[in-house]
N, CA, C and O atoms as a Tinker XYZ file with bonds, in Angstrom:
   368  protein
     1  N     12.240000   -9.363000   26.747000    73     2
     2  CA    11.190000  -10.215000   27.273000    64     1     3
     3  C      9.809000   -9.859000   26.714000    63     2     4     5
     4  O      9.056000  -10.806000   26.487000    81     3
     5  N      9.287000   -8.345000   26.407000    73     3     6
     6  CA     7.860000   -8.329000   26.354000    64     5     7
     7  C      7.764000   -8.589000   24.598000    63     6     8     9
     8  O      6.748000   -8.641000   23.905000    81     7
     9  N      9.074000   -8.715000   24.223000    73     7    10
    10  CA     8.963000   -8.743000   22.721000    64     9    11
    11  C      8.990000  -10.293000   22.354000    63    10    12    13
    12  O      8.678000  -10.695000   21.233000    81    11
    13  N      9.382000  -11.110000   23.369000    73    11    14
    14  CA     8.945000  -12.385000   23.676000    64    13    15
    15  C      7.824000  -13.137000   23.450000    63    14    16    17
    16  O      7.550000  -14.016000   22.633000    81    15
    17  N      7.058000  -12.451000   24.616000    73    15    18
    18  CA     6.100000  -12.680000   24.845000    64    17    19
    19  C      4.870000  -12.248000   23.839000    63    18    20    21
    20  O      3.759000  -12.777000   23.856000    81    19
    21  N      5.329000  -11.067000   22.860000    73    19    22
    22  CA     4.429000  -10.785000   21.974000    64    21    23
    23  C      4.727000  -11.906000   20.619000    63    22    24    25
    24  O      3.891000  -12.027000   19.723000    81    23
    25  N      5.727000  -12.501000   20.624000    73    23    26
    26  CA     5.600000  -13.421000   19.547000    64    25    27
    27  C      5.118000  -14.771000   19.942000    63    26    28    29
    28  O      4.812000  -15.696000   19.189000    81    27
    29  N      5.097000  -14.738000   21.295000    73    27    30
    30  CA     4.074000  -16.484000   21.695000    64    29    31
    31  C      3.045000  -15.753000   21.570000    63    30    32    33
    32  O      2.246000  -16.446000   20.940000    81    31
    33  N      2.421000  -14.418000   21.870000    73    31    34
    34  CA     1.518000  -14.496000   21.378000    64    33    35
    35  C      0.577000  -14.734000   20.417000    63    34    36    37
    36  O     -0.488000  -15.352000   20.425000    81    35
    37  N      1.352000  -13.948000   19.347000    73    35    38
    38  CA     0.716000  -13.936000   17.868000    64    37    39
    39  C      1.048000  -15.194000   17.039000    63    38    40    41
    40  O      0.471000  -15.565000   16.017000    81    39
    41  N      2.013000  -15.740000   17.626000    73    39    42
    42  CA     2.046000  -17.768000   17.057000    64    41    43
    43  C      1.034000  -18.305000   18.022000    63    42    44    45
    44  O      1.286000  -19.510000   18.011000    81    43
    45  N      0.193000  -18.149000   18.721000    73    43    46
    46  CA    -0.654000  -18.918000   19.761000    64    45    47
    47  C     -2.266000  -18.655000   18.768000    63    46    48    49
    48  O     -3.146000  -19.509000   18.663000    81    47
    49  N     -2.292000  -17.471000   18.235000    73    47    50
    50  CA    -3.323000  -16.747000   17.856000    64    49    51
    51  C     -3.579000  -17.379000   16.461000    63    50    52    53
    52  O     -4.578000  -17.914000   15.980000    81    51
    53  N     -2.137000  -17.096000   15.897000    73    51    54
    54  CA    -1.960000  -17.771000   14.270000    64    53    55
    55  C     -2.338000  -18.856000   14.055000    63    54    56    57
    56  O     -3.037000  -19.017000   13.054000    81    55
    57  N     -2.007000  -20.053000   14.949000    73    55    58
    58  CA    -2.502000  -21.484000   14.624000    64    57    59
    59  C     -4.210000  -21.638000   15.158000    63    58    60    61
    60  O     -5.001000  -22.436000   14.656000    81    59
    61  N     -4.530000  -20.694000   16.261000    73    59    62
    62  CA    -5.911000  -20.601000   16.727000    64    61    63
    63  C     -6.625000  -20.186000   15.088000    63    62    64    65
    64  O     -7.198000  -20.949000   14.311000    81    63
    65  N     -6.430000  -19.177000   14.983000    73    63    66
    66  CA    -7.431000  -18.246000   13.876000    64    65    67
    67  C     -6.210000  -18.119000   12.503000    63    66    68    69
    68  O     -5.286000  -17.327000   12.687000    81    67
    69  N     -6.240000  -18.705000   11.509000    73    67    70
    70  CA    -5.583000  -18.587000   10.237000    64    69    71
    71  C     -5.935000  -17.303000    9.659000    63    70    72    73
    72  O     -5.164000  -16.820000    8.830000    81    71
    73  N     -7.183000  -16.576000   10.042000    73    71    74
    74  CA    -7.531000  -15.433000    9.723000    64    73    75
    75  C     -6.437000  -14.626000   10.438000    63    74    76    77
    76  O     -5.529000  -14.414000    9.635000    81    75
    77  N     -6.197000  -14.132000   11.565000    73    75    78
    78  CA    -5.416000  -13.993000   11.879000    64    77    79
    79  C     -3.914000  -13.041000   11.602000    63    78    80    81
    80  O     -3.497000  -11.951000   11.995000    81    79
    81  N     -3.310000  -14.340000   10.532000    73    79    82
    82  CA    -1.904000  -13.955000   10.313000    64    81    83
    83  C     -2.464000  -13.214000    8.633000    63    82    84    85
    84  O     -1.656000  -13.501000    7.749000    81    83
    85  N     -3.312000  -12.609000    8.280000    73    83    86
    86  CA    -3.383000  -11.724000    7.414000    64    85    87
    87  C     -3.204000  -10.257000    7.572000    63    86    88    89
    88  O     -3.050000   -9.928000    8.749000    81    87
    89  N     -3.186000   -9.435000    6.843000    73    87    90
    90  CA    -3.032000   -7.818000    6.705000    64    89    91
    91  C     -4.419000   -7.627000    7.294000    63    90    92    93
    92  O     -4.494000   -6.421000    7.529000    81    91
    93  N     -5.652000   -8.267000    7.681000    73    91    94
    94  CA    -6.815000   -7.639000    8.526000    64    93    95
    95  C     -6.428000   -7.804000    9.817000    63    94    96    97
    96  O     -6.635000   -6.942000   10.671000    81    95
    97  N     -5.732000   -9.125000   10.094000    73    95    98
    98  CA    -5.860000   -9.176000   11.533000    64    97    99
    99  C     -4.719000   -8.335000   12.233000    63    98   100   101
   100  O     -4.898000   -8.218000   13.445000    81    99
   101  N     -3.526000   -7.691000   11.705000    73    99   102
   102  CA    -2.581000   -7.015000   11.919000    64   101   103
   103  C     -3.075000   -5.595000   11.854000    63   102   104   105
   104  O     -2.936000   -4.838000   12.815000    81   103
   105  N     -3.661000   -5.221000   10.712000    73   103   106
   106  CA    -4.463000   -3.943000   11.436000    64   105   107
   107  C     -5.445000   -3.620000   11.699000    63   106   108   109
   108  O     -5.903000   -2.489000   11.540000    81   107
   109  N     -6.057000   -4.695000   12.231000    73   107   110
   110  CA    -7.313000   -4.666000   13.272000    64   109   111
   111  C     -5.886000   -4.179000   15.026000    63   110   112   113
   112  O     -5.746000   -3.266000   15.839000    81   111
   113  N     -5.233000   -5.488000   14.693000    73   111   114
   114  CA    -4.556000   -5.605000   16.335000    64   113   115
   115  C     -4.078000   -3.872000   16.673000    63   114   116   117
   116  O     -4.299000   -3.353000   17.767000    81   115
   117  N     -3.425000   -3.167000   15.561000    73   115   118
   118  CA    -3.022000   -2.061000   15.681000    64   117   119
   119  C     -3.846000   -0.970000   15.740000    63   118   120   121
   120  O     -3.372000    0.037000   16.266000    81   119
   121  N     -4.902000   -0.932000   15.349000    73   119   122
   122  CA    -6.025000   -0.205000   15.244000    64   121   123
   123  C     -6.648000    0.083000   16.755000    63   122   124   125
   124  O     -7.129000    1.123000   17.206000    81   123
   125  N     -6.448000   -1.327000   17.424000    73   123   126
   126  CA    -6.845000   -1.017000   18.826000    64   125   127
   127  C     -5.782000   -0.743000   20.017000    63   126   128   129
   128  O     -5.932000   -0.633000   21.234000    81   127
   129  N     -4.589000   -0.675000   19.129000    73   127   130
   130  CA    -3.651000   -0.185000   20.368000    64   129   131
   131  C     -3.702000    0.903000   20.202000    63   130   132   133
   132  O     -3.435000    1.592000   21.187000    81   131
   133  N     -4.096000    1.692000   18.778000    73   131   134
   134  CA    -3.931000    3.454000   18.862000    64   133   135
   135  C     -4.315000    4.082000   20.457000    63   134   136   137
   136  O     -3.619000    4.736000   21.233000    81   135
   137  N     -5.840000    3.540000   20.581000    73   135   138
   138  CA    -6.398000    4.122000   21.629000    64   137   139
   139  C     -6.287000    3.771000   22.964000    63   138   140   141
   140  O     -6.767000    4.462000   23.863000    81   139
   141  N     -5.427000    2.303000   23.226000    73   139   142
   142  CA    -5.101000    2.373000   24.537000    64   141   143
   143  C     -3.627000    3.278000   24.737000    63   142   144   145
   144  O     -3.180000    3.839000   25.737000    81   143
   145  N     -3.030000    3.148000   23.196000    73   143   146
   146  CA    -1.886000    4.508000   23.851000    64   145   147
   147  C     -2.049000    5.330000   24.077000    63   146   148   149
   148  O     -1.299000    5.782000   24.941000    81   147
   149  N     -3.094000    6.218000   23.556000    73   147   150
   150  CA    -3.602000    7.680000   24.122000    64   149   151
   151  C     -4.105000    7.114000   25.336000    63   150   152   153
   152  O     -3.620000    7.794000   26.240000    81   151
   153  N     -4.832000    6.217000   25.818000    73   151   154
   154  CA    -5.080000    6.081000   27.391000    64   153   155
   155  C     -3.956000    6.011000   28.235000    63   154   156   157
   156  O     -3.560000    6.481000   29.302000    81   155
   157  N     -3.786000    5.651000   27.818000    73   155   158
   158  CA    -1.668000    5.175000   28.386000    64   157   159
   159  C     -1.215000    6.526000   29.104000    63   158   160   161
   160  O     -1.034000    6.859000   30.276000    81   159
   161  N     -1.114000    7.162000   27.842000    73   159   162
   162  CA    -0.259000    8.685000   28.097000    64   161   163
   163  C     -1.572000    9.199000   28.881000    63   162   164   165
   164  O     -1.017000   10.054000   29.572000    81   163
   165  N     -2.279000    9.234000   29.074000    73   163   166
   166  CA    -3.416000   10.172000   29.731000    64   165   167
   167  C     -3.003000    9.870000   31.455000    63   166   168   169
   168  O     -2.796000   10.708000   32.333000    81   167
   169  N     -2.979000    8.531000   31.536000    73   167   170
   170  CA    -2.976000    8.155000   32.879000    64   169   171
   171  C     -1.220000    8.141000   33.419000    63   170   172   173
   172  O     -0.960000    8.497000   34.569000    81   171
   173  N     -0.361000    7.799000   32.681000    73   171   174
   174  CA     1.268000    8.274000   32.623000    64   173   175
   175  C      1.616000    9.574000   33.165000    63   174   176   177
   176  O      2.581000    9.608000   33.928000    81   175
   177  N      0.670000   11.220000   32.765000    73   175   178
   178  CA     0.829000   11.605000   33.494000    64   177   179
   179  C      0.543000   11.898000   34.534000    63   178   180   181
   180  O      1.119000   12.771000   35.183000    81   179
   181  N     -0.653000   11.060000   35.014000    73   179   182
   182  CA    -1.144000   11.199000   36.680000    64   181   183
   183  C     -0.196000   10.409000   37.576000    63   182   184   185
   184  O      0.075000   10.660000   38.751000    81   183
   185  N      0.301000    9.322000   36.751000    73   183   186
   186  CA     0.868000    8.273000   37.695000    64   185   187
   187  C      2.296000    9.089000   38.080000    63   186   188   189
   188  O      2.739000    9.109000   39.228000    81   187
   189  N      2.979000    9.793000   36.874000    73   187   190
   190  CA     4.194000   10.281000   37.126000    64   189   191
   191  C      3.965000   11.568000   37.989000    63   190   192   193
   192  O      4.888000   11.960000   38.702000    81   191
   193  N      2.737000   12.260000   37.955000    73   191   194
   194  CA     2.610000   13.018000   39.171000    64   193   195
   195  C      2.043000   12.593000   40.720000    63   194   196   197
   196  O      1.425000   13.342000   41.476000    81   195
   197  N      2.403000   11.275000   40.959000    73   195   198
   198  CA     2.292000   10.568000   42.181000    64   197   199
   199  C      0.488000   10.556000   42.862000    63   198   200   201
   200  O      0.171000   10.465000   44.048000    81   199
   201  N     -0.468000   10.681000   41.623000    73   199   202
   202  CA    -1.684000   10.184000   41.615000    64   201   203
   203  C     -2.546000    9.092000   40.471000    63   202   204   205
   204  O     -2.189000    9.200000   39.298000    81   203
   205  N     -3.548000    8.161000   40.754000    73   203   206
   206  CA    -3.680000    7.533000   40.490000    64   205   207
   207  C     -5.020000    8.003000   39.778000    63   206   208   209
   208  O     -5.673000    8.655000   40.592000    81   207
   209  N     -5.695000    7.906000   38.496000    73   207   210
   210  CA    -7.184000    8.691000   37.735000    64   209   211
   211  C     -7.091000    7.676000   37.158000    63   210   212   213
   212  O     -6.182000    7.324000   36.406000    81   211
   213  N     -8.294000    6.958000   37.548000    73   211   214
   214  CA    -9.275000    5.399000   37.028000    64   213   215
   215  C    -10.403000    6.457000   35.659000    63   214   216   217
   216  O    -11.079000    5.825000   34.847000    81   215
   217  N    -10.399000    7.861000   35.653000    73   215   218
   218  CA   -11.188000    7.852000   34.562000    64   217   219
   219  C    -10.893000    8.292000   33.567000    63   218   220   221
   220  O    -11.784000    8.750000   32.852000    81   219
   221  N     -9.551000    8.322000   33.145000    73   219   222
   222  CA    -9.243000    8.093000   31.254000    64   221   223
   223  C     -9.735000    7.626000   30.831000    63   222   224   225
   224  O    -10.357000    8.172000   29.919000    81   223
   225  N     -9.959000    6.026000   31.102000    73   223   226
   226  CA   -10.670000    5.291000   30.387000    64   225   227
   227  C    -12.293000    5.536000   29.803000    63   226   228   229
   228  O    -12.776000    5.217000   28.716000    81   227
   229  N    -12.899000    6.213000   30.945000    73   227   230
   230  CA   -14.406000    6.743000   31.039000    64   229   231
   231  C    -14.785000    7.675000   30.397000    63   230   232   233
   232  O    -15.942000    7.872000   30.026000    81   231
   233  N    -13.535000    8.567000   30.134000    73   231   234
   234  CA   -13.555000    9.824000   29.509000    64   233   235
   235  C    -13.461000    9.569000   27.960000    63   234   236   237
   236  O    -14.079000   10.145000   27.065000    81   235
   237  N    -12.222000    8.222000   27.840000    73   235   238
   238  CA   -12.078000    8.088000   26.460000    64   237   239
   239  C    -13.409000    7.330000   25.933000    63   238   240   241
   240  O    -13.676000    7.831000   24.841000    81   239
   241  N    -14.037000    6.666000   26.150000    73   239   242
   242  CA   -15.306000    6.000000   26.162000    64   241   243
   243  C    -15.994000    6.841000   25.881000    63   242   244   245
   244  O    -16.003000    7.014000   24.662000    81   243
   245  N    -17.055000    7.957000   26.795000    73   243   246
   246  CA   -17.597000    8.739000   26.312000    64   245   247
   247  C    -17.129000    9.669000   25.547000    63   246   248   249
   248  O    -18.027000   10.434000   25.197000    81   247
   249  N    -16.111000    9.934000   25.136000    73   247   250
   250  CA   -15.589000   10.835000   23.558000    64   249   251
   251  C    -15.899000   10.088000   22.284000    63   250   252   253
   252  O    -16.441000   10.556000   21.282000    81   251
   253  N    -15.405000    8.666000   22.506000    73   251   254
   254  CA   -15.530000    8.247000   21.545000    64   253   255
   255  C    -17.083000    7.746000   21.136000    63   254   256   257
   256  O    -17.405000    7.324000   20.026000    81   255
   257  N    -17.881000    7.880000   22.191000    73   255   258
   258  CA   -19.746000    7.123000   21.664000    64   257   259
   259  C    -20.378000    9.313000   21.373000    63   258   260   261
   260  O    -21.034000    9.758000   20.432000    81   259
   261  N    -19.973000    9.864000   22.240000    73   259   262
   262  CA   -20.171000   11.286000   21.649000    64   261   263
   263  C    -19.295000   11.702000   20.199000    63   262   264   265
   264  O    -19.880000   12.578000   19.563000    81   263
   265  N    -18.224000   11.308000   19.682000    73   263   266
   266  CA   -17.843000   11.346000   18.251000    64   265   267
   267  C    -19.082000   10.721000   16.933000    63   266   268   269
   268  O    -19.555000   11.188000   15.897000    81   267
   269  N    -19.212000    9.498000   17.670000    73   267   270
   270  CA   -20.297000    8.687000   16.827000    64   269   271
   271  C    -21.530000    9.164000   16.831000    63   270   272   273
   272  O    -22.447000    9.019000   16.022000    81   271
   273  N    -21.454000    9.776000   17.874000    73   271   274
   274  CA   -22.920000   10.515000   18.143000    64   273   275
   275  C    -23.351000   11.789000   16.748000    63   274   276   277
   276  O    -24.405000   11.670000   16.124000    81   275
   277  N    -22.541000   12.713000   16.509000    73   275   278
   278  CA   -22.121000   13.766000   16.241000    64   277   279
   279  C    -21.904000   13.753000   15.069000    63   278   280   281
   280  O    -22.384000   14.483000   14.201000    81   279
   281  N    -20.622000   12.309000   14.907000    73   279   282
   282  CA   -20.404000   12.317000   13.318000    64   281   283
   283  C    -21.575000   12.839000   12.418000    63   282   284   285
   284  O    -21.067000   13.942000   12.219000    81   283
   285  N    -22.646000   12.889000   11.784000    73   283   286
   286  CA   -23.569000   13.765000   11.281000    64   285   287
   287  C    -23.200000   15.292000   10.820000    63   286   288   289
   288  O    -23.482000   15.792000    9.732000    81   287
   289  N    -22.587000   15.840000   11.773000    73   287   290
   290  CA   -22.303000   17.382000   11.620000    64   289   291
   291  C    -20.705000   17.633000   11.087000    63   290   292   293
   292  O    -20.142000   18.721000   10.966000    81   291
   293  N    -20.210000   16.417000   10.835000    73   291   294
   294  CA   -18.562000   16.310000   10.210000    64   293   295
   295  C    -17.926000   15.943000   10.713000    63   294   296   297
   296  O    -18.137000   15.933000   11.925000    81   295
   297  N    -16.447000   15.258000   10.115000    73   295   298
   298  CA   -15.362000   14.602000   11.020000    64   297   299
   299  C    -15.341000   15.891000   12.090000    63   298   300   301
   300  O    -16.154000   16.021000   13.005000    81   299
   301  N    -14.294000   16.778000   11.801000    73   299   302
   302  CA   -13.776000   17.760000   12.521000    64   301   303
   303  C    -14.782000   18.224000   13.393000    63   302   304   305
   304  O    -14.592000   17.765000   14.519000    81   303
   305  N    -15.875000   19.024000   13.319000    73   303   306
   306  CA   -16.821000   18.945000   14.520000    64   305   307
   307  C    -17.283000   18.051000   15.088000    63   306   308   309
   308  O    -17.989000   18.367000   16.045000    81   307
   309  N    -17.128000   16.610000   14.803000    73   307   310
   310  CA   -17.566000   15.523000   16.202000    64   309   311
   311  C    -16.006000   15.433000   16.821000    63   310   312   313
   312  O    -16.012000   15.632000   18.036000    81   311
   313  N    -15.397000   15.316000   16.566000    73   311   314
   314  CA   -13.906000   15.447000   17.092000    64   313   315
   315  C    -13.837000   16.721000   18.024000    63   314   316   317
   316  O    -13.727000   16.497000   19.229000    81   315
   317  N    -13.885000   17.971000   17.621000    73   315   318
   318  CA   -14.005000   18.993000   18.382000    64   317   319
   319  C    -14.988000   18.995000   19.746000    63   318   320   321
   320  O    -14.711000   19.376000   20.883000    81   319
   321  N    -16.036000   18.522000   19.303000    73   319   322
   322  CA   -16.824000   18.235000   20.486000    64   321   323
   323  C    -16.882000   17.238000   21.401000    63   322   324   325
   324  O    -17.566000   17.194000   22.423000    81   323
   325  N    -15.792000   16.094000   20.785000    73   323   326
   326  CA   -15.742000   14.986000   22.032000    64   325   327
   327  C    -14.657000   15.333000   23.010000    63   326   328   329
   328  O    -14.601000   15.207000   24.234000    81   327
   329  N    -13.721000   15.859000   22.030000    73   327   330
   330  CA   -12.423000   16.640000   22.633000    64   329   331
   331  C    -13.220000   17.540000   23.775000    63   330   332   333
   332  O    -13.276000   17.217000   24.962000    81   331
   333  N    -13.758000   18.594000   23.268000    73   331   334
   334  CA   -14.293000   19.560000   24.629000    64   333   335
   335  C    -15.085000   19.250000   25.408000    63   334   336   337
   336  O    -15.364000   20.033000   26.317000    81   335
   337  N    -15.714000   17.988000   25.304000    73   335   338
   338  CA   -16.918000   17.450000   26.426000    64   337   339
   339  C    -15.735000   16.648000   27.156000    63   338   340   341
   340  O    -15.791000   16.752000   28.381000    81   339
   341  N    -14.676000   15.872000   26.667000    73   339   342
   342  CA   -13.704000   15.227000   27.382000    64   341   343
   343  C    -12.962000   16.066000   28.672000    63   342   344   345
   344  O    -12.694000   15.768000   29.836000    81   343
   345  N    -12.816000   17.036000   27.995000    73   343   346
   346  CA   -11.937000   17.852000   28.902000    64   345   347
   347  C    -12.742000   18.590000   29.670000    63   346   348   349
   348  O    -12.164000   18.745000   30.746000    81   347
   349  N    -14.067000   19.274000   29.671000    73   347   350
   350  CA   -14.788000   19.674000   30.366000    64   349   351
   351  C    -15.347000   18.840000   31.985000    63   350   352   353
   352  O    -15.392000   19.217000   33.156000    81   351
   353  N    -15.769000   17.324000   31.134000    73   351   354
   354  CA   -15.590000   16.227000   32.364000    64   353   355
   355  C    -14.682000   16.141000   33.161000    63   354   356   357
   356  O    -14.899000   16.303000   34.362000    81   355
   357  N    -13.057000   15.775000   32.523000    73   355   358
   358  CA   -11.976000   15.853000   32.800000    64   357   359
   359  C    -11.825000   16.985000   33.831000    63   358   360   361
   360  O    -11.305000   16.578000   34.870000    81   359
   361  N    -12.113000   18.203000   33.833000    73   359   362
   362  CA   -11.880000   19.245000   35.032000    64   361   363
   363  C    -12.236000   19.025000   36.189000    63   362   364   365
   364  O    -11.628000   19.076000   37.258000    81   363
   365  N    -13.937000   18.609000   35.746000    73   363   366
   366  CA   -14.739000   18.526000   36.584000    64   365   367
   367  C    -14.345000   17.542000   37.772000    63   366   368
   368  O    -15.117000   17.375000   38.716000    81   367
């Protein structure tokens, strides 16, 4: 069924936007599921430990505008530092 539903999707989209059914619009679409799967799994394991955390999302948000922030000082150190401001929040 959801594999269904993902092909009315992308035929609903295709005849909307001809742009679309190209190699941009396929990894644009994938590009933005990377990061709701890491949200996914973030909140997967709260849910499977029988609690509910509305701020993955908040957390992943501010990592990712503190990455951009940072980028300046290198991939790997804005990464390092969104990572540890994430998880520092995250405790908190």
């Amino acid at each position: 069924m959801p594999l269904l539903v993902l092909l009315v999707t992308w035929l609903v989209i295709s005849v909307i936007s001809p742009n679309f059914r190209g190699v941009s619009g396929v990894y644009s679409a994938f590009e933005g599921l990377a990061l709701m799967g890491l949200i996914a799994l973030g909140l997967a394991v709260t849910i499977i430990g029988g609690e509910l955390d509305l701020s993955v999302g908040s957390m992943a948000a501010l990592a990712g505008v503190l990455a951009v922030k940072t980028a300046s000082l290198g991939l790997v150190q804005a990464i390092l530092i969104a990572v540890a401001v994430g998880i520092l929040f995250g405790m908190l």
